[in-house]
DSSP file (Angstrom, degrees, kcal/mol; ACC not computed):
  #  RESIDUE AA STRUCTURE BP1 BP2  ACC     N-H-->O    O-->H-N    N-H-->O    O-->H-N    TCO  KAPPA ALPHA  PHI   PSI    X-CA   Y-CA   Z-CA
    1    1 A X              0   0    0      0, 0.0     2,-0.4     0, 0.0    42,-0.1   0.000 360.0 360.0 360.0 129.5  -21.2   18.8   21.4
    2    2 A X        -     0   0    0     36,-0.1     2,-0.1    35,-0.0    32,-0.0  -0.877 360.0-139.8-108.5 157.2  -21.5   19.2   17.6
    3    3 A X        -     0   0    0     -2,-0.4     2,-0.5     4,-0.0    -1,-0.0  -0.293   3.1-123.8-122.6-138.6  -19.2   20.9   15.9
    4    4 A X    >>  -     0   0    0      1,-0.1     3,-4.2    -2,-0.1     4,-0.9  -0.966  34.4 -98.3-150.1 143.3  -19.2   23.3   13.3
    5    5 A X  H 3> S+     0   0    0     -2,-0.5     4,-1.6     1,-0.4     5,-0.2   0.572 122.0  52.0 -40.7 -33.7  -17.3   23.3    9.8
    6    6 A X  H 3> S+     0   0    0      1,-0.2     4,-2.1     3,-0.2    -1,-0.4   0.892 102.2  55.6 -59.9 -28.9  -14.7   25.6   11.2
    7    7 A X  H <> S+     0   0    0     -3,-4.2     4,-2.6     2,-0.3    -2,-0.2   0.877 113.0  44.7 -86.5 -50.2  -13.9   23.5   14.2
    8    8 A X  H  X S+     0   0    0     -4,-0.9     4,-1.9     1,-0.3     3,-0.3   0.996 109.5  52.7 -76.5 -40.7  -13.2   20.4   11.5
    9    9 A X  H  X S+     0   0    0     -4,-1.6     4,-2.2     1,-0.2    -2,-0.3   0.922 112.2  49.5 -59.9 -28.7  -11.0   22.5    9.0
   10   10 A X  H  X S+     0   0    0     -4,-2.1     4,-2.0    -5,-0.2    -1,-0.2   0.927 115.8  38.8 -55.8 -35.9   -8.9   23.6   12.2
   11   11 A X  H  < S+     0   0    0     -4,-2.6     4,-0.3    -3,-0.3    -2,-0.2   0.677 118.6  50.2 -80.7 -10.8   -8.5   19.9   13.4
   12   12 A X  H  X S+     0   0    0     -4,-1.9     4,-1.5     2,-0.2     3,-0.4   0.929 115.6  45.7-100.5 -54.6   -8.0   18.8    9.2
   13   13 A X  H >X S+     0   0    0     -4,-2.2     3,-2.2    -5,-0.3     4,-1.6   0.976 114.5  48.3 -63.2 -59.7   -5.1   21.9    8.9
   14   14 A X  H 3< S+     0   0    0     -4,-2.0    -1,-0.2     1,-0.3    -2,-0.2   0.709 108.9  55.4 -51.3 -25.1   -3.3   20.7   12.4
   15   15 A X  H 34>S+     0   0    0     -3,-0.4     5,-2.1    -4,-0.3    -1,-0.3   0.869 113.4  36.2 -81.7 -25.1   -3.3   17.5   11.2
   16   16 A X  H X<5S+     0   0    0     -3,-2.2     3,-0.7    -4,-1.5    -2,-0.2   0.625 112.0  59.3 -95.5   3.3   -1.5   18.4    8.1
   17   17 A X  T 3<5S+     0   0    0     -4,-1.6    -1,-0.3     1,-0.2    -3,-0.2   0.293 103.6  60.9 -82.4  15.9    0.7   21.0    9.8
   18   18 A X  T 3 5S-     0   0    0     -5,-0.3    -1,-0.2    -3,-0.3    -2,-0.2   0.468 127.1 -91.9-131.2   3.9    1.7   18.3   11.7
   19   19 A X  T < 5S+     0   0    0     -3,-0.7     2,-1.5     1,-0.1    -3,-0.2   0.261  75.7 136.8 113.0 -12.4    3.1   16.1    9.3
   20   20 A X      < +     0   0    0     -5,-2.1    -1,-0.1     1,-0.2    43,-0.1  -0.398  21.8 164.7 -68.5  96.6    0.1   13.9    8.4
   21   21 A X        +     0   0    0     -2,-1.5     2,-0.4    -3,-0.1    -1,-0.2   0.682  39.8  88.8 -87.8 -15.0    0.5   13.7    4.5
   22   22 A X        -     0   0    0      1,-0.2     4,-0.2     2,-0.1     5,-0.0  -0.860  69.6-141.2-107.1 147.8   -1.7   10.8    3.1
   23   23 A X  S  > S+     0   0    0     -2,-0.4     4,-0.5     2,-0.2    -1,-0.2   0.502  97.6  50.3-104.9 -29.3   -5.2   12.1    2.4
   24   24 A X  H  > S+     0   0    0      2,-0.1     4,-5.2     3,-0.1     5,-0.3   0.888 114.3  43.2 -59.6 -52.8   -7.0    8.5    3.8
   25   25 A X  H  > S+     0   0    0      1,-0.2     4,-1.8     2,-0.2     5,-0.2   0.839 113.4  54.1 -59.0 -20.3   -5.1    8.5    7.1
   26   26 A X  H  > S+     0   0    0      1,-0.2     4,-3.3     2,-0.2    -1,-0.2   0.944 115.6  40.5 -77.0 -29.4   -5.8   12.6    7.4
   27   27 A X  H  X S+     0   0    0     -4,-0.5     4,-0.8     2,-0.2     5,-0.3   0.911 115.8  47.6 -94.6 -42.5   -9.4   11.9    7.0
   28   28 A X  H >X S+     0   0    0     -4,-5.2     3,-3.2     1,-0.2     4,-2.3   0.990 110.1  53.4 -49.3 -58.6   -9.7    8.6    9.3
   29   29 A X  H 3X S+     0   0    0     -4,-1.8     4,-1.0    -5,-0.3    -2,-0.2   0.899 114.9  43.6 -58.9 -52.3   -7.8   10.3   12.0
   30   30 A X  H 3X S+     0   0    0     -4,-3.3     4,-2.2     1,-0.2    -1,-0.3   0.663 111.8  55.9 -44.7 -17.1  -10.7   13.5   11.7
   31   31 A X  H <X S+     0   0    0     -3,-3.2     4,-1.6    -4,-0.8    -2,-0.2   0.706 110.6  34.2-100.9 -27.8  -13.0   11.4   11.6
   32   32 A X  H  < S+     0   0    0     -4,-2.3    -1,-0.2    -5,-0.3     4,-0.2   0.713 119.1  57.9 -90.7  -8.9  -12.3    9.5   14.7
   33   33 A X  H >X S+     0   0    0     -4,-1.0     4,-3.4    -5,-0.3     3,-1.3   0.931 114.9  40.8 -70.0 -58.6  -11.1   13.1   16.4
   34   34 A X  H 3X>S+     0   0    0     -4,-2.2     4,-2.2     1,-0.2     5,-0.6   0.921 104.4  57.9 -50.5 -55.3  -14.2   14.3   15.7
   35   35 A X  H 3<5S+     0   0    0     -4,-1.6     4,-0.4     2,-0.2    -1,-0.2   0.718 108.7  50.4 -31.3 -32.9  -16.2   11.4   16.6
   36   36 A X  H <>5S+     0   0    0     -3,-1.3     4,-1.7    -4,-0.2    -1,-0.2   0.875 110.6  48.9 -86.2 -61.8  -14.6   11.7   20.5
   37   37 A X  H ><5S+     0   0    0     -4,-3.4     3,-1.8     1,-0.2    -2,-0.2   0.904 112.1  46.9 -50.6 -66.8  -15.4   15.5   20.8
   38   38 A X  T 3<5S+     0   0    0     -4,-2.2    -1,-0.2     1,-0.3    -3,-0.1   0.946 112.8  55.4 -58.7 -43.7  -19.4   15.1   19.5
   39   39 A X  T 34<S+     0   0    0     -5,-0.6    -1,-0.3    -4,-0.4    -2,-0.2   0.890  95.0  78.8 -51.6 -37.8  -19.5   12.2   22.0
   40   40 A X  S << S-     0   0    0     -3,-1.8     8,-0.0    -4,-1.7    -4,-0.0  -0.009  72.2-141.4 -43.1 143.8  -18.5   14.1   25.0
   41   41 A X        +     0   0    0      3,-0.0    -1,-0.1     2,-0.0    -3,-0.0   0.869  68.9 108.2 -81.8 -26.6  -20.8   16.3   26.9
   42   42 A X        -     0   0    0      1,-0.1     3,-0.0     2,-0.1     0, 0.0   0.162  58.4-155.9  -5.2 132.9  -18.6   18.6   27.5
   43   43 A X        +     0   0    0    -42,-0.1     2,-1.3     1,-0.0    -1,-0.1   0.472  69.1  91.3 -80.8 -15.8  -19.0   22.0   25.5
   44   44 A X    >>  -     0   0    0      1,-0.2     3,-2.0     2,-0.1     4,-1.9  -0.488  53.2-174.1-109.8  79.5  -15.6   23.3   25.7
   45   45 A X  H 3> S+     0   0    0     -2,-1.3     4,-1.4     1,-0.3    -1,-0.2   0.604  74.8  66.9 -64.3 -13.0  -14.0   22.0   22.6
   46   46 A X  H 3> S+     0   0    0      2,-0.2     4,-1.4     3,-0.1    -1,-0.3   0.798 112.4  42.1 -53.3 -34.4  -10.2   23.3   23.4
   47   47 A X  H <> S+     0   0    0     -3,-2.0     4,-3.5     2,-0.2    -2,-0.2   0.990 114.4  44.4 -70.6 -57.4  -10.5   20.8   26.1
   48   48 A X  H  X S+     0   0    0     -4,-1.9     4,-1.4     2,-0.2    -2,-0.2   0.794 110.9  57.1 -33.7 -55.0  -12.1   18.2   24.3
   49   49 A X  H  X S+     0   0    0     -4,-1.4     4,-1.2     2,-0.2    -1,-0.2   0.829 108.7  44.9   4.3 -83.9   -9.6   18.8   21.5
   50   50 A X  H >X S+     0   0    0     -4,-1.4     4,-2.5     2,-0.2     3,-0.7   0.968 119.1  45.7 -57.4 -54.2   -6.3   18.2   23.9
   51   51 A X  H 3X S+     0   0    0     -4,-3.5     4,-2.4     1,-0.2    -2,-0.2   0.856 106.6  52.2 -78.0 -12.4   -7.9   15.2   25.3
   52   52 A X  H 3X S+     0   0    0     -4,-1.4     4,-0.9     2,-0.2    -1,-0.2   0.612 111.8  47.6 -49.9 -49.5   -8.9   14.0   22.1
   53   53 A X  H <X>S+     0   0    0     -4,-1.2     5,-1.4    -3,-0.7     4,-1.3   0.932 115.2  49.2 -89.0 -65.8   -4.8   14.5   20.9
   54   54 A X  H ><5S+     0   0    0     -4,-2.5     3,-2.4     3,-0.3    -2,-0.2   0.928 100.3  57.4 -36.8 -59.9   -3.7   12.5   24.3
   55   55 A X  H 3<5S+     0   0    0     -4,-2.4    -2,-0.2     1,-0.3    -3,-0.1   0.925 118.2  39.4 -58.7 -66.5   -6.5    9.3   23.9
   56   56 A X  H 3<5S-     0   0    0     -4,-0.9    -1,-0.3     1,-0.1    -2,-0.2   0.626 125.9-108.4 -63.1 -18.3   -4.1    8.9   19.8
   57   57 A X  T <X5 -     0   0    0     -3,-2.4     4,-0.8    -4,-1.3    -3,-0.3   0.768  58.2 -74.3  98.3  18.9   -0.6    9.8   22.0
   58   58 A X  T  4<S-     0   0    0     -5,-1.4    -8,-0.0     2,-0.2     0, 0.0  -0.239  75.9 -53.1 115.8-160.5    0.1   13.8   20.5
   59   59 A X  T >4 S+     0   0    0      2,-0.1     3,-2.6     1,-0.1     4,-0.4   0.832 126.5  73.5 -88.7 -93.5    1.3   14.5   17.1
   60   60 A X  T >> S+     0   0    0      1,-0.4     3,-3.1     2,-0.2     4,-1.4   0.227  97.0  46.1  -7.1 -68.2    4.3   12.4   17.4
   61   61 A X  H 3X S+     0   0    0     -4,-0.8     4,-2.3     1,-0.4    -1,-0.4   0.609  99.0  68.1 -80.0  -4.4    2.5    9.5   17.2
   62   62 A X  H <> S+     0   0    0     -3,-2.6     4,-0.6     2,-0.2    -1,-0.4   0.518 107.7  46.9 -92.9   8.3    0.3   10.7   14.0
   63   63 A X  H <> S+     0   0    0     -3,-3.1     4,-1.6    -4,-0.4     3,-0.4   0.798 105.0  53.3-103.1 -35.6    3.6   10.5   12.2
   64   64 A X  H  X S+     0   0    0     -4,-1.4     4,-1.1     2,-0.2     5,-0.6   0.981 110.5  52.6 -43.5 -82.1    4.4    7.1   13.6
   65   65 A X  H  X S+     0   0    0     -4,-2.3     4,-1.4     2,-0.2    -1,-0.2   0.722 109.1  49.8   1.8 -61.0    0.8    6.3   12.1
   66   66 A X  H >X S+     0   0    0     -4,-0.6     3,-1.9    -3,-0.4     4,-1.5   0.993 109.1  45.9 -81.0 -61.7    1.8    7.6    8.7
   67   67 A X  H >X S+     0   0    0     -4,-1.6     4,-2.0     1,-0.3     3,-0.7   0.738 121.0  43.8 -70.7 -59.1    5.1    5.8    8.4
   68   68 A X  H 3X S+     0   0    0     -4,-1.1     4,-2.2     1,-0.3    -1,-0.3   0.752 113.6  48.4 -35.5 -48.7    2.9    2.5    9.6
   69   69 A X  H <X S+     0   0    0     -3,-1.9     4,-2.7    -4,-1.4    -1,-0.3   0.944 115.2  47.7 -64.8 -54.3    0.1    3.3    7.4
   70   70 A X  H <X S+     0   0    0     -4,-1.5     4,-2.4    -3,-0.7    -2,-0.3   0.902 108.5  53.0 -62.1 -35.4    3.0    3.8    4.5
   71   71 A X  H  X S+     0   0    0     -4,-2.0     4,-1.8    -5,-0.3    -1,-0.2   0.943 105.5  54.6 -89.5 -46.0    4.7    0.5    5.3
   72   72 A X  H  X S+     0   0    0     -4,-2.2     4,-3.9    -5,-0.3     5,-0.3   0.999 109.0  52.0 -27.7 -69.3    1.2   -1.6    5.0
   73   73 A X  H  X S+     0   0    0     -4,-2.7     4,-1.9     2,-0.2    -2,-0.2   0.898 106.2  49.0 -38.1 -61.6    1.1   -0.1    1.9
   74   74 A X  H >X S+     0   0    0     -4,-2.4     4,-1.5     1,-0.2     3,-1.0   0.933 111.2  55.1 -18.0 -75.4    4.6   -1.2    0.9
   75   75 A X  H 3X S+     0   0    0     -4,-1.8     4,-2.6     1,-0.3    -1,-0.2   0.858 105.1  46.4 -47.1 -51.4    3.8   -4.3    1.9
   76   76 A X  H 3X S+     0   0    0     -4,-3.9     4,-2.6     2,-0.2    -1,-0.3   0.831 102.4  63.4 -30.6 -49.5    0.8   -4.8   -0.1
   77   77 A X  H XX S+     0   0    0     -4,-1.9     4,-1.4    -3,-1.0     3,-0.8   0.959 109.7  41.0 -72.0 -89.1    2.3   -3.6   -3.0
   78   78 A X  H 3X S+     0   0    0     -4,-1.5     4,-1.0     2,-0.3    -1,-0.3   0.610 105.2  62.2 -46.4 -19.1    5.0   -6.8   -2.7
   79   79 A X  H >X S+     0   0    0     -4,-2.6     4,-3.6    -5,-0.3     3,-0.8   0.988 114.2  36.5 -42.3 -69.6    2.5   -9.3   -1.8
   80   80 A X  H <X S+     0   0    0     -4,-2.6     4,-3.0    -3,-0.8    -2,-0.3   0.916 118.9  47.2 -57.9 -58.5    0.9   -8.4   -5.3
   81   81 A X  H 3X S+     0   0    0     -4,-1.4     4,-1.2     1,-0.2    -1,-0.2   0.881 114.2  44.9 -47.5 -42.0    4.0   -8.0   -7.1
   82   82 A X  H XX S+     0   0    0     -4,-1.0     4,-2.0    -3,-0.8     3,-0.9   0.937 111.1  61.1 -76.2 -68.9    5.3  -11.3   -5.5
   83   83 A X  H 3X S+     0   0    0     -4,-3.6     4,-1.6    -5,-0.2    -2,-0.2   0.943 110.1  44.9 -17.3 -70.3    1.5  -12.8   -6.6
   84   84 A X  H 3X S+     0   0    0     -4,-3.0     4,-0.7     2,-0.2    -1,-0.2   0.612 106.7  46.1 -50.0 -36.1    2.5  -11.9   -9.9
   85   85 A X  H << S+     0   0    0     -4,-1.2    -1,-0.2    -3,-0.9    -2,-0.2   0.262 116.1  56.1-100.7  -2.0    6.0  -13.1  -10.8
   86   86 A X  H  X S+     0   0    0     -4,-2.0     4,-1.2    -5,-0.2    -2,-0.2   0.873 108.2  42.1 -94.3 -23.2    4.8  -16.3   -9.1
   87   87 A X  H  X S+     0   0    0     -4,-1.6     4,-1.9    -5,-0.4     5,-0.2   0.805 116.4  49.3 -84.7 -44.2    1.7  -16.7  -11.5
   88   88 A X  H  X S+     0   0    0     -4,-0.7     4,-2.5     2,-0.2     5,-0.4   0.927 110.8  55.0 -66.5 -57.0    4.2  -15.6  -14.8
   89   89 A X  H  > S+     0   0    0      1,-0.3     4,-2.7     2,-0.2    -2,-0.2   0.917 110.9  47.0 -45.8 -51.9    7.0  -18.6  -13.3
   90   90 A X  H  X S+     0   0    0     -4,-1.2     4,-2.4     1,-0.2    -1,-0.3   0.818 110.8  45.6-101.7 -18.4    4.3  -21.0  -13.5
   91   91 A X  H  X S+     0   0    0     -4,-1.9     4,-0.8     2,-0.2    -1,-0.2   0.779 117.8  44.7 -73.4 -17.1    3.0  -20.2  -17.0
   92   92 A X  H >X S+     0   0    0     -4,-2.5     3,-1.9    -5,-0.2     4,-1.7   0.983 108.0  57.6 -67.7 -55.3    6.4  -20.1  -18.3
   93   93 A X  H >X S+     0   0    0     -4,-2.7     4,-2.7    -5,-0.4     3,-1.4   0.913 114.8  41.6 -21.3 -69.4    7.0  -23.6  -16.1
   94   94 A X  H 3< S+     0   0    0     -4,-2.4     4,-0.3     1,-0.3    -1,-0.3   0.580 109.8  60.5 -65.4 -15.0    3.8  -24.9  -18.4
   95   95 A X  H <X S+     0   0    0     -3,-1.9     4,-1.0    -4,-0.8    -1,-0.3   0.841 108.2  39.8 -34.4 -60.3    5.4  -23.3  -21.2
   96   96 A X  H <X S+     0   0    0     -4,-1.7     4,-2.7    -3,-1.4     3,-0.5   0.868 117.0  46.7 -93.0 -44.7    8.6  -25.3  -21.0
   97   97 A X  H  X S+     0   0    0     -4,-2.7     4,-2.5     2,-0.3    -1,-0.3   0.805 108.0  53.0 -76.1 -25.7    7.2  -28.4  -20.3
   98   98 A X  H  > S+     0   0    0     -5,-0.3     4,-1.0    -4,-0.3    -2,-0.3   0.806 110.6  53.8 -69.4 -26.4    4.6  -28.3  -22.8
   99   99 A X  H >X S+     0   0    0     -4,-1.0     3,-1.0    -3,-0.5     4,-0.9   0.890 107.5  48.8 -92.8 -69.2    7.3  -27.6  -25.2
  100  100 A X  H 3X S+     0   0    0     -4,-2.7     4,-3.8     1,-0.3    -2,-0.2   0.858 107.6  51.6 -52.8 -43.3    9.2  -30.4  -24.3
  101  101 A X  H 3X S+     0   0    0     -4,-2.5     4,-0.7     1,-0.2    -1,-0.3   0.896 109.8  53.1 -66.4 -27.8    6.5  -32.8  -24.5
  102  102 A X  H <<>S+     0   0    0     -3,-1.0     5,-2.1    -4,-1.0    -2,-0.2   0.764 107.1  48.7 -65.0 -35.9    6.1  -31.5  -27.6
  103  103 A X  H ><5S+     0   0    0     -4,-0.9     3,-1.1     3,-0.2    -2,-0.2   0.885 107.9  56.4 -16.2 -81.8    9.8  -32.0  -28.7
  104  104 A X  H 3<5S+     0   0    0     -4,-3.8    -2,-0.2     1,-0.3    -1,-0.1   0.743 111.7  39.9 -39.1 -31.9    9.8  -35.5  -27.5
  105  105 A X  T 3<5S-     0   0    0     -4,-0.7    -1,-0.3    -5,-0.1    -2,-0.2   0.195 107.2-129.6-109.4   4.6    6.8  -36.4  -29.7
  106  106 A X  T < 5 +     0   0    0     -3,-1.1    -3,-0.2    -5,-0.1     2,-0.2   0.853  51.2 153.6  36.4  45.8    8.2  -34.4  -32.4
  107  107 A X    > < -     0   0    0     -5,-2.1     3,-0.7     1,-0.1    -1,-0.1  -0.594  47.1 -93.7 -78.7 163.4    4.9  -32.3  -33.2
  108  108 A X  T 3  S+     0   0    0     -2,-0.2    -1,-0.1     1,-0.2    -3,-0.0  -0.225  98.6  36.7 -81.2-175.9    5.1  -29.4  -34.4
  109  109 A X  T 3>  +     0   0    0     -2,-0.0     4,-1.0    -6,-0.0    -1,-0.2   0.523  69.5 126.8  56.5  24.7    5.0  -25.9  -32.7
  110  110 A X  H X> S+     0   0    0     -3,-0.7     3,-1.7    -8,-0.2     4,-1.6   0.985  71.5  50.5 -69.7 -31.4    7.1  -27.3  -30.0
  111  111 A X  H 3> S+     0   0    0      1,-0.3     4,-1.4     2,-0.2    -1,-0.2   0.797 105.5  59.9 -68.6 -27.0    9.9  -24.1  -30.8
  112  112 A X  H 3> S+     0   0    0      1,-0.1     4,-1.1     2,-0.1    -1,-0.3   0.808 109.2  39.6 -98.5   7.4    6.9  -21.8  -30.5
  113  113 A X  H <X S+     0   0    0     -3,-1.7     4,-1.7    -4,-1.0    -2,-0.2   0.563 110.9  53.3 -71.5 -25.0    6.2  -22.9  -26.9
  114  114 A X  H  X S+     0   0    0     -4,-1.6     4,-1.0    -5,-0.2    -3,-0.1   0.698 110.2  49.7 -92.2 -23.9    9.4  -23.1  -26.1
  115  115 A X  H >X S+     0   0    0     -4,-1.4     3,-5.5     2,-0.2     4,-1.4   0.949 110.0  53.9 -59.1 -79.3    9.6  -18.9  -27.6
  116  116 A X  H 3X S+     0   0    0     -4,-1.1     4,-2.7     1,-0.3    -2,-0.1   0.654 101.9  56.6 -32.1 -80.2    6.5  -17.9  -25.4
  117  117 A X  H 3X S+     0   0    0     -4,-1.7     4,-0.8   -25,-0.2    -1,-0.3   0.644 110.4  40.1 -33.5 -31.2    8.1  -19.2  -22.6
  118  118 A X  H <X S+     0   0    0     -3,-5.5     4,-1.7    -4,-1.0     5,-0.2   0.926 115.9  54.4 -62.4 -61.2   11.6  -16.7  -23.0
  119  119 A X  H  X S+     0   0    0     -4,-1.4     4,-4.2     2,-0.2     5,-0.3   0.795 111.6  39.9 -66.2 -18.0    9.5  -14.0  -23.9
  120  120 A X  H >X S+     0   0    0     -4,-2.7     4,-2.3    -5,-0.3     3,-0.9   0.817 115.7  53.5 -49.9 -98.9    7.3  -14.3  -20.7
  121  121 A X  H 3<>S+     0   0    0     -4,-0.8     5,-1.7     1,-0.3    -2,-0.2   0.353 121.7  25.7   8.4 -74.6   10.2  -14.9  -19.0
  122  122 A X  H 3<5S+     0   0    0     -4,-1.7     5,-0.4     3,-0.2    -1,-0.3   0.892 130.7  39.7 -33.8 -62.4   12.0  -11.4  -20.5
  123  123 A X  H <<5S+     0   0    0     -4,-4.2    -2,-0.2    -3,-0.9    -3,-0.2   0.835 134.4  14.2 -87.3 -17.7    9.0   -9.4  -21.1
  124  124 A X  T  X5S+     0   0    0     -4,-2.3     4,-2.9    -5,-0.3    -3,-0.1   0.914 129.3  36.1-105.2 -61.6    6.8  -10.4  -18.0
  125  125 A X  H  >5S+     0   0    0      1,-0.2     4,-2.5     3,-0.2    -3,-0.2   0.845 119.5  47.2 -74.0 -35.0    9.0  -12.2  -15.0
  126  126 A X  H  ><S+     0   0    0     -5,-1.7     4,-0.8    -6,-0.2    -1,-0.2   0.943 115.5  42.8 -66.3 -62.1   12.4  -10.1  -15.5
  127  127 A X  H  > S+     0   0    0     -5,-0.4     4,-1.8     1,-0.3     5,-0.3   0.980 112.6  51.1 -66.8 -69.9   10.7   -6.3  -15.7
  128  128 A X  H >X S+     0   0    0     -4,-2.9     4,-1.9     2,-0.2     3,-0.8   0.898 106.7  58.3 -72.0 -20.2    8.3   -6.9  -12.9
  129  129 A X  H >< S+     0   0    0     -4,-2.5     3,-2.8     1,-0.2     2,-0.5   0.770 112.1  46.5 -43.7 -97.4   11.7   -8.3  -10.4
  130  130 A X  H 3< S+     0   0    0     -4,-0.8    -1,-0.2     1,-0.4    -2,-0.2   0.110  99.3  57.9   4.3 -52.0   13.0   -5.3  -11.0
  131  131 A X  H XX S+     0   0    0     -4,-1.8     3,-1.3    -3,-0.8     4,-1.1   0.863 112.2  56.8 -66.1 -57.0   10.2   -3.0  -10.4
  132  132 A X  H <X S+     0   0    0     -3,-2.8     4,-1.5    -4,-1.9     3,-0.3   0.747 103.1  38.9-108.8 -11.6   10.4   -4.6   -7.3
  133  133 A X  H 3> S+     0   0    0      1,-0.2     4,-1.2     2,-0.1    -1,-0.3   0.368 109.8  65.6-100.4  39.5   13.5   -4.4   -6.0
  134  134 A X  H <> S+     0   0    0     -3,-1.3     4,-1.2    -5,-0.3    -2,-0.2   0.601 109.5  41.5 -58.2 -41.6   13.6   -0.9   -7.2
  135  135 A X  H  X S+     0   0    0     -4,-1.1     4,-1.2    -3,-0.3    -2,-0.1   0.916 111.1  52.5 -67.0 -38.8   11.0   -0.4   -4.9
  136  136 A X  H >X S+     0   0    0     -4,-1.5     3,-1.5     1,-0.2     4,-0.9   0.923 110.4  46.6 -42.9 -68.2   12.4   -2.3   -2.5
  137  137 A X  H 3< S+     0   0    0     -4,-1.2     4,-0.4     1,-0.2    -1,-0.2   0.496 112.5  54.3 -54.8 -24.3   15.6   -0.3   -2.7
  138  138 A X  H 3< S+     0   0    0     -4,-1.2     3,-0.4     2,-0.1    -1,-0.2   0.766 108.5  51.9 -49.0 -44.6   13.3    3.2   -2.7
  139  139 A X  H << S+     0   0    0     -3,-1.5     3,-0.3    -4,-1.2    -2,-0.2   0.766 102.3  59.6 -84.2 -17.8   11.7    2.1    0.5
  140  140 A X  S  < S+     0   0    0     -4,-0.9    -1,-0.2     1,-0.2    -2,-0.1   0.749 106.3  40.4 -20.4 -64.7   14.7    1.5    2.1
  141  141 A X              0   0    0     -3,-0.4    -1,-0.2    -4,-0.4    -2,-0.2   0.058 360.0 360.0-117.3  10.6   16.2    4.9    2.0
  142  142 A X              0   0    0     -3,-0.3    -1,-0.2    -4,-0.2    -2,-0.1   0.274 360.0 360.0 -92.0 360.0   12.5    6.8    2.8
């Protein structure tokens, strides 16, 4: 059966009357609706349609989707974040110690290695904790 540009804007509006909000998920989930009806031989695309909604488990479960789909995301988002304040910790680390060695040996610019490091440390490692449990504390209560 193919079907025809009204057929997908019905199944693309039910998906968003139905609670599917994020604009990837809306499009995968058509794509794969659609993809079941055209395989079928079937002509009768209200049937096709219903079984099509059964094989994915109703609408219920395309909001179970989105929150699943949303919480990957989350995650991602603190992998990278996590990525980040570990990669600033260790240029400050190599900050402090270069600064020490520097200290020890009494050259100079050991006091402006030993600055960089605060101000990573303030401008870089401090801000992005924050951001993230701000997020943390967002995702919480969503």
């Amino acid at each position: 059966m193919i079907l025809s540009d009204q057929q997908i804007e019905f199944i693309d509006n039910n998906l968003k009357l139905y609670g599917v909000t994020s604009d990837a998920l809306r499009e995968d989930l058509l794509d794969h609706i659609c993809t079941f009806i055209e395989t079928n031989e079937s002509q009768d695309f209200d049937c096709l349609y219903q079984e099509a909604l059964q094989k994915f488990g109703g609408y219920a479960n395309f909001q179970n989707l989105q929150r699943e789909t949303h919480l990957q995301q989350h995650a991602k988002q603190i992998v990278m974040i996590n990525k980040l304040k570990f990669s600033a910790g260790f240029v400050v680390i190599l900050l402090l110690v270069t600064s020490l060695v520097f200290q020890m040996m009494q050259w100079p610019y050991a006091n402006a290695w030993l600055l960089g490091a605060i101000l990573i440390s303030f401008l870089v490692i401090l801000p992005i904790h924050f951001y993230a449990r701000y997020k943390k504390s967002i995702h919480k209560f969503s």
